[in-house]
Backbone of each chain as ProteinMPNN parsed JSONL, in Angstrom:
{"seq_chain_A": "XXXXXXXXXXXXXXXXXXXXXXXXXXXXXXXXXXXXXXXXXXXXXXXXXXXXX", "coords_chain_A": {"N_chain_A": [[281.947, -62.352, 275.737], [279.602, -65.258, 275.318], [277.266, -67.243, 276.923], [276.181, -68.603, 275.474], [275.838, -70.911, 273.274], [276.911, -70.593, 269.418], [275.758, -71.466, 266.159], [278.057, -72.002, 264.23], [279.986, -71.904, 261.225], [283.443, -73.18, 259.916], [285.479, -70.514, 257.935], [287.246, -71.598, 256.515], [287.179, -74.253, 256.019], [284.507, -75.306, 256.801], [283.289, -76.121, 258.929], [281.401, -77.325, 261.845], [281.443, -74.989, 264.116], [281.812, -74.055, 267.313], [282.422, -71.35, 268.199], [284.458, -68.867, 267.268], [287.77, -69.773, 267.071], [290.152, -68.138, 267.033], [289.374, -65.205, 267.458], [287.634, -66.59, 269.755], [285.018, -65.502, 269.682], [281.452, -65.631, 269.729], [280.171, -64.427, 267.61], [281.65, -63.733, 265.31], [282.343, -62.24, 262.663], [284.431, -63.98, 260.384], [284.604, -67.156, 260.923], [287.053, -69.266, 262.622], [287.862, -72.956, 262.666], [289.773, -74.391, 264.797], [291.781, -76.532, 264.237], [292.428, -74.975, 261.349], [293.022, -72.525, 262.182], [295.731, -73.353, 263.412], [297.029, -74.084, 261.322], [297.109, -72.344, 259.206], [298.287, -70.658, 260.817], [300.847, -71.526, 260.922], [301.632, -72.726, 263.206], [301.21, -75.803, 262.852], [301.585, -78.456, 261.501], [299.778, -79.398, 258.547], [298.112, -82.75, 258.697], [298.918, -85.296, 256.667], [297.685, -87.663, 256.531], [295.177, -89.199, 259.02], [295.28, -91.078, 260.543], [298.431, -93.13, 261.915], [299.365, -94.261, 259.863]], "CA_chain_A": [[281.735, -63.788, 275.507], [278.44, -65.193, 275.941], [277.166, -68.763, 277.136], [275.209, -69.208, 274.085], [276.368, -71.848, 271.924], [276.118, -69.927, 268.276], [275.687, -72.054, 264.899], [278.801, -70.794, 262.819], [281.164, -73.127, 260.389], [285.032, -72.626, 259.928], [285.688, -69.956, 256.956], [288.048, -71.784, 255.612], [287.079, -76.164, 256.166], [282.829, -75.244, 256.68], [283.339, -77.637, 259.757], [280.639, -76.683, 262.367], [282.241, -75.097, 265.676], [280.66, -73.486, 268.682], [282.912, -69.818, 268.367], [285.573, -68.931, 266.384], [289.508, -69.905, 268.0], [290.676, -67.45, 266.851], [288.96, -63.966, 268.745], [286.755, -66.786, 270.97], [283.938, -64.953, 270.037], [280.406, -66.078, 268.786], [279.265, -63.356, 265.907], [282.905, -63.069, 264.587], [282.218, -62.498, 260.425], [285.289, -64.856, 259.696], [284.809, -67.702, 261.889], [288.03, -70.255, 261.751], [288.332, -73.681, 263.929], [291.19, -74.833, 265.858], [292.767, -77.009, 263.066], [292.677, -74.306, 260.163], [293.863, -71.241, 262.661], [296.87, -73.349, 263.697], [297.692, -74.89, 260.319], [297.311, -70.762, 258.725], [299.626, -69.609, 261.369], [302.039, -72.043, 260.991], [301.62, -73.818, 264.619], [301.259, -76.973, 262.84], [301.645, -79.084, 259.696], [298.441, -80.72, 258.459], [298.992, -84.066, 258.421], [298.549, -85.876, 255.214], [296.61, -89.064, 256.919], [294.207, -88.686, 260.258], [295.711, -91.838, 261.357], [299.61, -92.762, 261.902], [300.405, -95.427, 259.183]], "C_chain_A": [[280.402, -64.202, 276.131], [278.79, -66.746, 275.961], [276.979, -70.05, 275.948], [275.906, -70.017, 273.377], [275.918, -71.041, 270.384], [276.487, -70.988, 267.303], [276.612, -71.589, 263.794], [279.594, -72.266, 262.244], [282.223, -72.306, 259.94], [284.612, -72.129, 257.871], [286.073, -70.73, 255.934], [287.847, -73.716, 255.379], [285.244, -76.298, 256.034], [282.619, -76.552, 257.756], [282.501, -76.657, 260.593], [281.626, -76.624, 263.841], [280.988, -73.993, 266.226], [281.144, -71.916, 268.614], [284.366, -70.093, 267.83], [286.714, -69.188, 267.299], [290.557, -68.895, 268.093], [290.723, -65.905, 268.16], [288.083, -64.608, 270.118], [285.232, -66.181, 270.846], [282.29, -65.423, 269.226], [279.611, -65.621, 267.83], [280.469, -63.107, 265.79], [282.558, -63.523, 263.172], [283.375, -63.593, 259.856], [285.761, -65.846, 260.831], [286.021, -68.619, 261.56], [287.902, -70.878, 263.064], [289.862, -73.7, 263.894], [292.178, -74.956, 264.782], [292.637, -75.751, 261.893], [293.26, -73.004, 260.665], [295.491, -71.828, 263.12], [297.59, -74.227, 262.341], [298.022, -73.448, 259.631], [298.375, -70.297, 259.495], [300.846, -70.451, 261.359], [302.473, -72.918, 262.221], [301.437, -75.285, 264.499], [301.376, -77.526, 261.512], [300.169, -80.331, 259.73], [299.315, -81.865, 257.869], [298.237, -84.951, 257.208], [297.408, -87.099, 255.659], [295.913, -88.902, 258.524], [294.854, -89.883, 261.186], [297.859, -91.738, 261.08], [300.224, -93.508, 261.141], [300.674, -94.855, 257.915]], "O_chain_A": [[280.015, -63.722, 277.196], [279.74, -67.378, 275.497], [277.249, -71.216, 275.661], [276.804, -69.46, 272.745], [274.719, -70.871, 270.162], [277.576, -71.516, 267.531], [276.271, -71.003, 262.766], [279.687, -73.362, 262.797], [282.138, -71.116, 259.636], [284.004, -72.731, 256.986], [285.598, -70.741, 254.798], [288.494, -74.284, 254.5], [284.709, -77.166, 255.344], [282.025, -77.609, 257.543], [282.598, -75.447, 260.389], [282.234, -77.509, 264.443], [279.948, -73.466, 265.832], [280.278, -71.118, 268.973], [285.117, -71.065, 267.904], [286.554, -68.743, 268.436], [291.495, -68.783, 268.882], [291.464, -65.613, 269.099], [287.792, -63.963, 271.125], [284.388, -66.338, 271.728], [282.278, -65.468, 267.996], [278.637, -66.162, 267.307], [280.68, -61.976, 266.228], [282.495, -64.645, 262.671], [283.107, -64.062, 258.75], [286.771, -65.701, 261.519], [286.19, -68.86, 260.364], [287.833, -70.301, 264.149], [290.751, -73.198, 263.207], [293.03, -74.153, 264.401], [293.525, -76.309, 261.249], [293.92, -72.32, 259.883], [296.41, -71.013, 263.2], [298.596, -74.924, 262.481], [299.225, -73.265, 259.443], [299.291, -69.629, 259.014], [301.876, -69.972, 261.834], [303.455, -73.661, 262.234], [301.448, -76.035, 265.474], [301.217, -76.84, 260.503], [299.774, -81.316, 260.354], [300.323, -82.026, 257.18], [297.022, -85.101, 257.078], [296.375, -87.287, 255.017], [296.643, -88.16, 259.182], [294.956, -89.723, 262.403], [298.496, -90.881, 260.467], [301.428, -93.694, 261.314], [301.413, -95.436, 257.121]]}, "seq_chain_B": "XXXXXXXXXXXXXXXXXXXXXXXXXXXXXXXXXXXXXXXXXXXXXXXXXXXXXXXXXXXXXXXXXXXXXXXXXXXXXXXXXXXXXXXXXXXXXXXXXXXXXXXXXXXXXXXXXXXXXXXXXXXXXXXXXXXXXXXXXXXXXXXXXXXXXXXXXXXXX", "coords_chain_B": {"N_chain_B": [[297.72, -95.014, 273.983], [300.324, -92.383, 273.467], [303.516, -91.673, 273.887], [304.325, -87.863, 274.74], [306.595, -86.583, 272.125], [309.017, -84.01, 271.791], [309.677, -81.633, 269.309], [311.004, -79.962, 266.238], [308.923, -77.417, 265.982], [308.565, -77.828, 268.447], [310.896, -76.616, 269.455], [311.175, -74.012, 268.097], [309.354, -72.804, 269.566], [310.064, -72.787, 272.147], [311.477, -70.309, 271.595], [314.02, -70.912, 270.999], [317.298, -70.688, 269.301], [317.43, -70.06, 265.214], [317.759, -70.95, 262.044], [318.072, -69.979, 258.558], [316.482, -68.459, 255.751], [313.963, -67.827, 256.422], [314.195, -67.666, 258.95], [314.941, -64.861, 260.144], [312.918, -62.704, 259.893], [310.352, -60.548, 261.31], [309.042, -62.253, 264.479], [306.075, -63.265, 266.394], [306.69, -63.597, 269.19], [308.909, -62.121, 269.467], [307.599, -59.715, 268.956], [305.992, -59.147, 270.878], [304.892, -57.931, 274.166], [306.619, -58.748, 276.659], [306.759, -57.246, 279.553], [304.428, -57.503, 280.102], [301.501, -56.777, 282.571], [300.789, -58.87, 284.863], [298.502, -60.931, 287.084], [297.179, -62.923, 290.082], [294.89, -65.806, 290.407], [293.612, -65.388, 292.36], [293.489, -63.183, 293.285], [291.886, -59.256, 293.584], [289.509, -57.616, 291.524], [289.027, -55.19, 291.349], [291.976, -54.407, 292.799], [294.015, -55.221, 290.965], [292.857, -53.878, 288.758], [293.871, -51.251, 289.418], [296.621, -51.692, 289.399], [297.123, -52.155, 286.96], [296.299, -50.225, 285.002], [297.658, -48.26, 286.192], [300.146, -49.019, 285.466], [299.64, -48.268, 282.724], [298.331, -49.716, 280.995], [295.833, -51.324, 279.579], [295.365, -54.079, 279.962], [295.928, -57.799, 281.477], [297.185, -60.63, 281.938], [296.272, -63.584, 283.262], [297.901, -65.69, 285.576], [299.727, -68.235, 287.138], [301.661, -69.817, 289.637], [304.222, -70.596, 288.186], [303.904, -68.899, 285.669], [302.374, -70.215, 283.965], [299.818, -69.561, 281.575], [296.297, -69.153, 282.656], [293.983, -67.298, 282.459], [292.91, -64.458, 280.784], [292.66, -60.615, 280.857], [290.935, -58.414, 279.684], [289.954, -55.077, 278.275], [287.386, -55.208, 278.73], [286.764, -57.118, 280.366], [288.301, -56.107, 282.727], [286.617, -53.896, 283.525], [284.531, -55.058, 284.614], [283.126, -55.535, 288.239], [284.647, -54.787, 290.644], [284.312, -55.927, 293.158], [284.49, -58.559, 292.499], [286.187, -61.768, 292.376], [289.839, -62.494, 290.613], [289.455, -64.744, 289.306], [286.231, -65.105, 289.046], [286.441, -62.731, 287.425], [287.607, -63.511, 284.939], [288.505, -63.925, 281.416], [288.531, -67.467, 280.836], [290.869, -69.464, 280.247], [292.217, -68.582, 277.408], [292.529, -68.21, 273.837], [296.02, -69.19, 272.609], [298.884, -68.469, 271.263], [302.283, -69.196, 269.676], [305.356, -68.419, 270.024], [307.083, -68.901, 267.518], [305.238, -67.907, 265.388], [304.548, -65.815, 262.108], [304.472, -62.59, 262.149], [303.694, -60.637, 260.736], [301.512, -62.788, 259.707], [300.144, -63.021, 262.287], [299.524, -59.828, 262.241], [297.514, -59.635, 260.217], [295.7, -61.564, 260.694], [294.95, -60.563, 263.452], [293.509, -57.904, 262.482], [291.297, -58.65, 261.025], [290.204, -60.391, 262.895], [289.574, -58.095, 264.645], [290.685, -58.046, 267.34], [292.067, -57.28, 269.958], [294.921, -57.648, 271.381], [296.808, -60.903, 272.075], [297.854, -63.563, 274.129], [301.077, -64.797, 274.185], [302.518, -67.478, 274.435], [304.966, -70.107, 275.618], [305.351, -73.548, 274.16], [304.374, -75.325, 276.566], [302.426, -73.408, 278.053], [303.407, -71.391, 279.027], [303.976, -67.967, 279.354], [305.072, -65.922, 277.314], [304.739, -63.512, 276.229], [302.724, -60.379, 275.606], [300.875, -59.941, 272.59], [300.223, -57.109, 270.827], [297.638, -55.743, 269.188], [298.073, -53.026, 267.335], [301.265, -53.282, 267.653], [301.309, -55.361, 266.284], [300.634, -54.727, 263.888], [302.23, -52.278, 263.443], [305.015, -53.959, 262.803], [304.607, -55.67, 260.983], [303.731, -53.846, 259.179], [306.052, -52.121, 258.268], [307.842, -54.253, 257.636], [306.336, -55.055, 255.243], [307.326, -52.66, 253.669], [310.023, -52.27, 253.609], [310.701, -55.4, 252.149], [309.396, -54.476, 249.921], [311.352, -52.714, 248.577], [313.456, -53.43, 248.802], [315.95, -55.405, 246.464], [314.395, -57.988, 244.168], [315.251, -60.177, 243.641], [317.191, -60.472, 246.288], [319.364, -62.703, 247.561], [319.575, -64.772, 246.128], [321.785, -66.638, 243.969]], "CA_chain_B": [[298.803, -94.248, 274.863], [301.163, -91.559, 273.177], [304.424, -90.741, 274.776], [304.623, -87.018, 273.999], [308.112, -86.088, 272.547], [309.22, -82.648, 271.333], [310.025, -82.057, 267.801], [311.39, -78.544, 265.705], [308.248, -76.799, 266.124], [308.893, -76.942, 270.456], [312.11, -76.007, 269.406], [311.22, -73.185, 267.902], [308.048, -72.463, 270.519], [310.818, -72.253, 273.175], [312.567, -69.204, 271.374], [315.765, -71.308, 270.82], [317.813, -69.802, 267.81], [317.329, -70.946, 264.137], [318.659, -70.596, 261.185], [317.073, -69.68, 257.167], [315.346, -67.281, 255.491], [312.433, -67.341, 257.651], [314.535, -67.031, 260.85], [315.168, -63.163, 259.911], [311.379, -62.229, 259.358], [310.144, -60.501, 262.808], [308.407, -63.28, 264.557], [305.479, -63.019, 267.41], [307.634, -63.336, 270.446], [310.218, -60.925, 269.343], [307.244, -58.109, 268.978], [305.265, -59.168, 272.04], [305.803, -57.035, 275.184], [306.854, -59.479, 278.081], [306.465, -56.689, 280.57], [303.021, -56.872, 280.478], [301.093, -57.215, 283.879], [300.14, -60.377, 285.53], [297.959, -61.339, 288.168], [297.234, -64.312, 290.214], [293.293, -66.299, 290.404], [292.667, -65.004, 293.85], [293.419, -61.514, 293.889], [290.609, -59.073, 293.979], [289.691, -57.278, 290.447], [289.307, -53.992, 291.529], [293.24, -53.962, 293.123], [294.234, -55.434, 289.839], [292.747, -53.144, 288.061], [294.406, -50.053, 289.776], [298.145, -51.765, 289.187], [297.405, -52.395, 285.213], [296.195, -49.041, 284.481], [299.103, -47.394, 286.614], [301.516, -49.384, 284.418], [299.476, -47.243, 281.152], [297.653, -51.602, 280.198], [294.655, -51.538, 279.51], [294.663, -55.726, 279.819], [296.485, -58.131, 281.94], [297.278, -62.47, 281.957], [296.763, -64.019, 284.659], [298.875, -66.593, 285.391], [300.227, -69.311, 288.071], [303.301, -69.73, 290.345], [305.213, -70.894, 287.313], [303.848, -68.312, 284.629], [301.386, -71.162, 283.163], [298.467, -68.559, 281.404], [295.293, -69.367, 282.518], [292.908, -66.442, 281.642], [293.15, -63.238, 280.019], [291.744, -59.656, 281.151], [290.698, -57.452, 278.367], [289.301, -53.843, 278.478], [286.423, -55.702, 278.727], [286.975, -57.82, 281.893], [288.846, -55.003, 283.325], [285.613, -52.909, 283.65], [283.467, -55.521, 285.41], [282.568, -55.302, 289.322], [286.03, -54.298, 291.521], [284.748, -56.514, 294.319], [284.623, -59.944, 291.708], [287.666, -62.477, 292.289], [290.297, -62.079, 288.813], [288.898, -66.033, 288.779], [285.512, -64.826, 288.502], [286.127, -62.021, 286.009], [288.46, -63.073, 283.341], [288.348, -64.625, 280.219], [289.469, -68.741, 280.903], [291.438, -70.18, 279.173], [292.145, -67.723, 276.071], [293.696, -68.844, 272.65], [296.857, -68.46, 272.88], [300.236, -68.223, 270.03], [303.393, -69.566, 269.39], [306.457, -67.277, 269.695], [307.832, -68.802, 266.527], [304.43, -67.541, 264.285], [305.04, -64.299, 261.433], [303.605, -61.179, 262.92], [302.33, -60.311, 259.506], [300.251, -63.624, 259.88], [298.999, -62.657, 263.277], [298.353, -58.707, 262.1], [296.419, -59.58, 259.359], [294.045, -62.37, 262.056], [294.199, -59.81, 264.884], [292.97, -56.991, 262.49], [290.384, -59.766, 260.196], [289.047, -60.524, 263.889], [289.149, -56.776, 265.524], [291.219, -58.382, 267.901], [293.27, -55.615, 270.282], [295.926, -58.464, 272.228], [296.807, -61.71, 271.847], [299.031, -64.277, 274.822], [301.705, -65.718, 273.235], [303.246, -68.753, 275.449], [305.485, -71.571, 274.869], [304.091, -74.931, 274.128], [303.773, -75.841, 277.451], [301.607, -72.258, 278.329], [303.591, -70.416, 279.889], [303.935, -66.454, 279.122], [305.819, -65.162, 276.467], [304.272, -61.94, 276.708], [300.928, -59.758, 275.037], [301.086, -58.935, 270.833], [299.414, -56.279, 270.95], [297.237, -55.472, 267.379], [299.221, -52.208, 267.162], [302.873, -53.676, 267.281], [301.605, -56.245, 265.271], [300.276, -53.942, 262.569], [303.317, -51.312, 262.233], [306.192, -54.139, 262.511], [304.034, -56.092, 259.363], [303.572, -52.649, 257.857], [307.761, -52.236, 257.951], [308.337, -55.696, 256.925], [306.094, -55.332, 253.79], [307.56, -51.601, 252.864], [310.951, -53.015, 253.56], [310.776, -55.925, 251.235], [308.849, -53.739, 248.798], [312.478, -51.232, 248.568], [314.567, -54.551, 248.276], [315.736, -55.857, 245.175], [313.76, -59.328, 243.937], [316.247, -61.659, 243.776], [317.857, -60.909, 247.408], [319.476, -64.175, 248.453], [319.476, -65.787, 245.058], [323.371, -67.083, 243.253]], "C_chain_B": [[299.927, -94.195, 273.613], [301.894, -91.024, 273.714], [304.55, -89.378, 273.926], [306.437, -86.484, 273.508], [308.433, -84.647, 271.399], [310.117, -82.593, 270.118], [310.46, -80.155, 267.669], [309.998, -77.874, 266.452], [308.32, -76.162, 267.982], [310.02, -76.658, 270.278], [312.174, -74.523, 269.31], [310.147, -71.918, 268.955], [308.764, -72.41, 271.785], [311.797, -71.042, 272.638], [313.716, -69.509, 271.144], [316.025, -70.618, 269.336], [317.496, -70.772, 266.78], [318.008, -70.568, 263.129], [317.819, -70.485, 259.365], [317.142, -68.656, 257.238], [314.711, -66.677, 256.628], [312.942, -66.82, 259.237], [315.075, -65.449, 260.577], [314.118, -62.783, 260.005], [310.976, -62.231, 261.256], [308.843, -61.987, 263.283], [307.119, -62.613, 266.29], [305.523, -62.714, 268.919], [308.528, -62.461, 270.418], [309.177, -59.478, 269.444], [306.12, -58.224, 270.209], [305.858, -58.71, 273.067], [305.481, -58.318, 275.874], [306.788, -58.545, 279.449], [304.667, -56.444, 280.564], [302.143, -57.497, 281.539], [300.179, -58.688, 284.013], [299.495, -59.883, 286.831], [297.566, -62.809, 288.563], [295.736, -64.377, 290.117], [292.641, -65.77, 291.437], [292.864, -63.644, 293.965], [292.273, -60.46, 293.666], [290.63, -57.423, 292.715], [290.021, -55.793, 290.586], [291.275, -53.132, 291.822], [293.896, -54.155, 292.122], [294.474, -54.268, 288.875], [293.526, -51.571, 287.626], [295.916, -50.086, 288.914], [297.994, -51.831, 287.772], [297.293, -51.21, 284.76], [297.501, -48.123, 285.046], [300.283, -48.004, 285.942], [301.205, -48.557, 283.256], [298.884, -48.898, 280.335], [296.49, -50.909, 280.218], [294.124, -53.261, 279.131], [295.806, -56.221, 280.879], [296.652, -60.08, 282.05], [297.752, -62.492, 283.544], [297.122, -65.455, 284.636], [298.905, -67.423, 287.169], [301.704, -69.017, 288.497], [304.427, -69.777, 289.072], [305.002, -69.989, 285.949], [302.91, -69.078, 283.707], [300.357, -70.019, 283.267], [297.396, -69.415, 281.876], [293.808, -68.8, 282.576], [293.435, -65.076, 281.401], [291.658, -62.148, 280.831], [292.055, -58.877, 280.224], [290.434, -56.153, 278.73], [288.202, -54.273, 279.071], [285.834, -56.201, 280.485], [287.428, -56.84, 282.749], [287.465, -54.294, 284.16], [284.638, -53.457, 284.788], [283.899, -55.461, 287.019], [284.054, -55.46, 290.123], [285.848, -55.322, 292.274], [284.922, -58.303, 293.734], [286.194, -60.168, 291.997], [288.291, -62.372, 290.591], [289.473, -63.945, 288.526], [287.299, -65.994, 288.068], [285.542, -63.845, 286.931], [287.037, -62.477, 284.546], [287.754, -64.088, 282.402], [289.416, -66.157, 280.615], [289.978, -68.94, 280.117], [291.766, -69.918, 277.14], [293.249, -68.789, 274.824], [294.804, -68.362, 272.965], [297.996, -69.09, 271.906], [301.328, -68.666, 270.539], [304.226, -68.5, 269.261], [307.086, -67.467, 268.48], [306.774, -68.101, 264.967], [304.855, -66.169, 263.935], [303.935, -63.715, 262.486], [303.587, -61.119, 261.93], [301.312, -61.614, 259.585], [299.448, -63.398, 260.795], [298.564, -60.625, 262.916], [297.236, -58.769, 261.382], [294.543, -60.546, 259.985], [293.507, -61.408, 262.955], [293.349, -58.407, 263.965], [291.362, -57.581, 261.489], [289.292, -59.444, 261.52], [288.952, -59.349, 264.756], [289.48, -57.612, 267.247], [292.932, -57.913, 269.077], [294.516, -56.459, 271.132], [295.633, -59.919, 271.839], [297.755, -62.491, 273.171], [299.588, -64.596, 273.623], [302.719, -66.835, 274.603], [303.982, -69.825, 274.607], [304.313, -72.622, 274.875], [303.731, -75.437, 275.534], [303.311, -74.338, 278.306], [302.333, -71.541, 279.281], [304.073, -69.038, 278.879], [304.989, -65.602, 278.522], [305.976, -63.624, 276.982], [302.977, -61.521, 275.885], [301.4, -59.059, 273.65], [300.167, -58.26, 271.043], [299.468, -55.65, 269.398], [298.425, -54.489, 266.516], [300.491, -52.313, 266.802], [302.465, -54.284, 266.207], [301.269, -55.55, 264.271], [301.503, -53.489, 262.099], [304.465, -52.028, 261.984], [305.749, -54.589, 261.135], [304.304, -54.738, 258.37], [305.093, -52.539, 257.11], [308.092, -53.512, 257.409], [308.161, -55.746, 255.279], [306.586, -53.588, 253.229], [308.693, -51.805, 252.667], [311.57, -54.051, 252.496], [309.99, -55.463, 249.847], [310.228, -52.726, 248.174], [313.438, -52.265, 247.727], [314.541, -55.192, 247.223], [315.267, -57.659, 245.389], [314.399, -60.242, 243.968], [317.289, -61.757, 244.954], [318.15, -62.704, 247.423], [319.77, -65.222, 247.124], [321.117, -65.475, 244.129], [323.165, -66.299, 242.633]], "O_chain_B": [[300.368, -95.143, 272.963], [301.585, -89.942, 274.213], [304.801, -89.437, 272.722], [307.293, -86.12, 274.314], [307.936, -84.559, 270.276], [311.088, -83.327, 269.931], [310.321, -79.31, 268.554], [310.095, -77.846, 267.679], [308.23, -75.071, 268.546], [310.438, -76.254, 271.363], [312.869, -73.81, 270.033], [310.205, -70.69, 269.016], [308.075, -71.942, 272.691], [312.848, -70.838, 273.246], [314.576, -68.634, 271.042], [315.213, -70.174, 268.524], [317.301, -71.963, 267.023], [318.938, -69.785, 263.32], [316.81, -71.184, 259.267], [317.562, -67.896, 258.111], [314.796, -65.691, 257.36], [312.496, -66.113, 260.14], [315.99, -65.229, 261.371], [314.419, -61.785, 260.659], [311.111, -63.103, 262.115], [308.028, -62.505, 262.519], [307.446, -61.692, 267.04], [304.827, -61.99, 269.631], [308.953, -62.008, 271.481], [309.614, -58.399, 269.846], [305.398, -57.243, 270.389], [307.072, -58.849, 273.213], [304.403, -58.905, 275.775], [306.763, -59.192, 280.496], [303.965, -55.498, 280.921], [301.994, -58.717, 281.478], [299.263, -59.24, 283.402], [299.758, -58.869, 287.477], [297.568, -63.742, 287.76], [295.134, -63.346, 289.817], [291.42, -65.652, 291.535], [292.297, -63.02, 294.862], [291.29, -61.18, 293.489], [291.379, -56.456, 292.857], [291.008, -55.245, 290.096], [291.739, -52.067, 291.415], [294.699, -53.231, 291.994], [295.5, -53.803, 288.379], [293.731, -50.976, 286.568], [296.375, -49.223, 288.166], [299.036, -51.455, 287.235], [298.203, -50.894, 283.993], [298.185, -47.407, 284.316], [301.358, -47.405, 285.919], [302.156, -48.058, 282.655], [299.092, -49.076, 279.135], [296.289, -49.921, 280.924], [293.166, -53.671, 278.477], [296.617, -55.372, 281.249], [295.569, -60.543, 282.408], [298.562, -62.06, 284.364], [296.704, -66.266, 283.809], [298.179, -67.12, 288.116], [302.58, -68.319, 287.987], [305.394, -69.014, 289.064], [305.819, -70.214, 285.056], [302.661, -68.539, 282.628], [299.976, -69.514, 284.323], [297.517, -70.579, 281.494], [292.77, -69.451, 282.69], [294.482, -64.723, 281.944], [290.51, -62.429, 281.174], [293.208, -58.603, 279.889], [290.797, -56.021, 279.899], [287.939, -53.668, 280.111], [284.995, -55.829, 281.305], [286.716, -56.759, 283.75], [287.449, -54.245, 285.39], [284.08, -52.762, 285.637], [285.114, -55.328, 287.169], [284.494, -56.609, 290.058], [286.865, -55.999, 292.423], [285.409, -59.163, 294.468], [287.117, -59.356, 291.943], [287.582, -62.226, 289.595], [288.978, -64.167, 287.421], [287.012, -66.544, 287.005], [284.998, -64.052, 285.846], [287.075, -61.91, 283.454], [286.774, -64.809, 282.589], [290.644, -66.114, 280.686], [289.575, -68.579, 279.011], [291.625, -70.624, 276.142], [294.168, -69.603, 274.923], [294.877, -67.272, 273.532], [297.964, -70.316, 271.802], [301.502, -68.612, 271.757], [303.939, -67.62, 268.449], [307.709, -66.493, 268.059], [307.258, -67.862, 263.86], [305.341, -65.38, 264.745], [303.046, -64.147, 263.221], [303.217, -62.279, 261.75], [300.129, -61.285, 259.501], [298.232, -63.449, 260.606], [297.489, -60.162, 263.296], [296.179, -58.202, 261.657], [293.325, -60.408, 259.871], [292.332, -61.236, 263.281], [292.538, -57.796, 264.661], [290.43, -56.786, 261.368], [288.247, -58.794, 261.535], [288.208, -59.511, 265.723], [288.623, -57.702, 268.126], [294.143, -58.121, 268.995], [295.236, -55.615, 271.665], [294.543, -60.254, 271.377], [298.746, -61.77, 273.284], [299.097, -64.692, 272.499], [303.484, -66.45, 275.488], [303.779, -70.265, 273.476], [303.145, -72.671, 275.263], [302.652, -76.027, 275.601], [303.973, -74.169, 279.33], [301.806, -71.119, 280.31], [304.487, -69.223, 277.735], [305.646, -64.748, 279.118], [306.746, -62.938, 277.655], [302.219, -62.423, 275.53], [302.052, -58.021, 273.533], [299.144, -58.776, 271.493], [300.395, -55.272, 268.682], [299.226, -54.778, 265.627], [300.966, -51.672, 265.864], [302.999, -54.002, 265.135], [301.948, -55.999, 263.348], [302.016, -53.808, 261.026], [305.253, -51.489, 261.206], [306.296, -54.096, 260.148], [304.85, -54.638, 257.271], [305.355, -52.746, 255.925], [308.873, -53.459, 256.458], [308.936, -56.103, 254.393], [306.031, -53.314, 252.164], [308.959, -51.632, 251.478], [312.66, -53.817, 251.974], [310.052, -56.143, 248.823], [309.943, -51.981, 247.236], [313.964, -52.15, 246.62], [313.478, -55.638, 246.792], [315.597, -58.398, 246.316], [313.95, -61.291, 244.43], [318.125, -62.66, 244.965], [317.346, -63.631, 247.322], [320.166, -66.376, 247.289], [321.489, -64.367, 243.744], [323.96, -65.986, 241.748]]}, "name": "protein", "num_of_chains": 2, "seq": "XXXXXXXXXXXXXXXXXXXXXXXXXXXXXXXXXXXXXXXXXXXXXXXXXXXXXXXXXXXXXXXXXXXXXXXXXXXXXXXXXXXXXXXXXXXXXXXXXXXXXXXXXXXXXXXXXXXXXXXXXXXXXXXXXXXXXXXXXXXXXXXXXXXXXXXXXXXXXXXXXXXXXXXXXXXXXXXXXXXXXXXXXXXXXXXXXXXXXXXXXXXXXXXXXX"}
């Protein structure tokens, strides 16, 4: 793991993150953020609206 | 202000029993070893190091009085400088899994990201135990040769 901030976007949304969530690491070939590794594994249900009404 | 309150998903993220389909299908906590070595923030990497490899680890979570994860030692971390605190050497604050997620979903991430262990903790972080790529590969592999044998309409009137 390095300090470096690297320039990657989620595989699967193209949202810009700092290192993938997945391995943590900053040159991983299939980077994924937070929200799309725990909505893929099943750790969460995307939620249809960003707010709660 | 959000009172937090616990729904199926911490139901199932505490290992309580369930019921379906899906609750048959090996799950992440069922193929994660729970004997796998801990250490605390202050202990001293090198002595660490000795007790993980004499178990046959090559990694270890380190953890808190109560089992709350809060970093991971890899092969990686393992290797660096004996006289470093485990606070200095590990990995903070690692991702860390749900005991109720498929192990074919996490072999196919841990082998995507070349990814040799994984924590898996309840929702409130404490220490399931370590999927390790391996388990998670050959129970997936059995799962999908398994339902490859079985006839197609299991389960169906």
């Amino acid at each position: 793991m390095t300090d470096q901030a690297a320039e990657l976007s989620c595989s699967a949304c193209d949202a810009g993150i700092d290192r993938c969530e997945f391995c943590e690491e900053t040159d991983c070939a299939k980077p994924v953020c937070y929200e799309c590794m725990t909505v893929a594994l099943g750790q969460v249900l995307r939620q249809p609206h960003v707010h709660g009404g | 202000m959000y009172d937090y309150v616990t729904g199926k998903l911490d139901w199932l993220a505490a290992g309580l029993p369930s019921e379906g389909t899906n609750a048959e299908r090996p799950r992440a906590g069922d193929v994660a070893r729970s004997d796998v070595p801990t250490c605390q923030m202050d202990e001293r990497l090198g002595d660490v190091r000795e007790r993980v490899r004499a178990a046959g680890w090559e990694a270890c979570v380190v953890v808190n009085e109560e089992r709350v994860v809060l970093g991971l030692l890899r092969s990686k971390e393992l290797e660096a400088n004996p006289e470093l605190r485990i606070e200095e050497a590990m990995r903070p604050g690692p991702s860390t899994f749900r005991p109720f997620v498929s192990v074919d979903e996490m072999a196919t991430f841990m082998i995507e990201h070349d990814l040799e262990s994984a924590p898996i903790t309840t929702s409130d972080g404490r220490l399931v135990g370590l999927l390790k790529r391996e388990d998670a590969a050959r129970v997936a592999l059995e799962l999908r040769q398994a339902e490859r044998t079985e006839p197609k309409d299991r389960g169906r009137p």
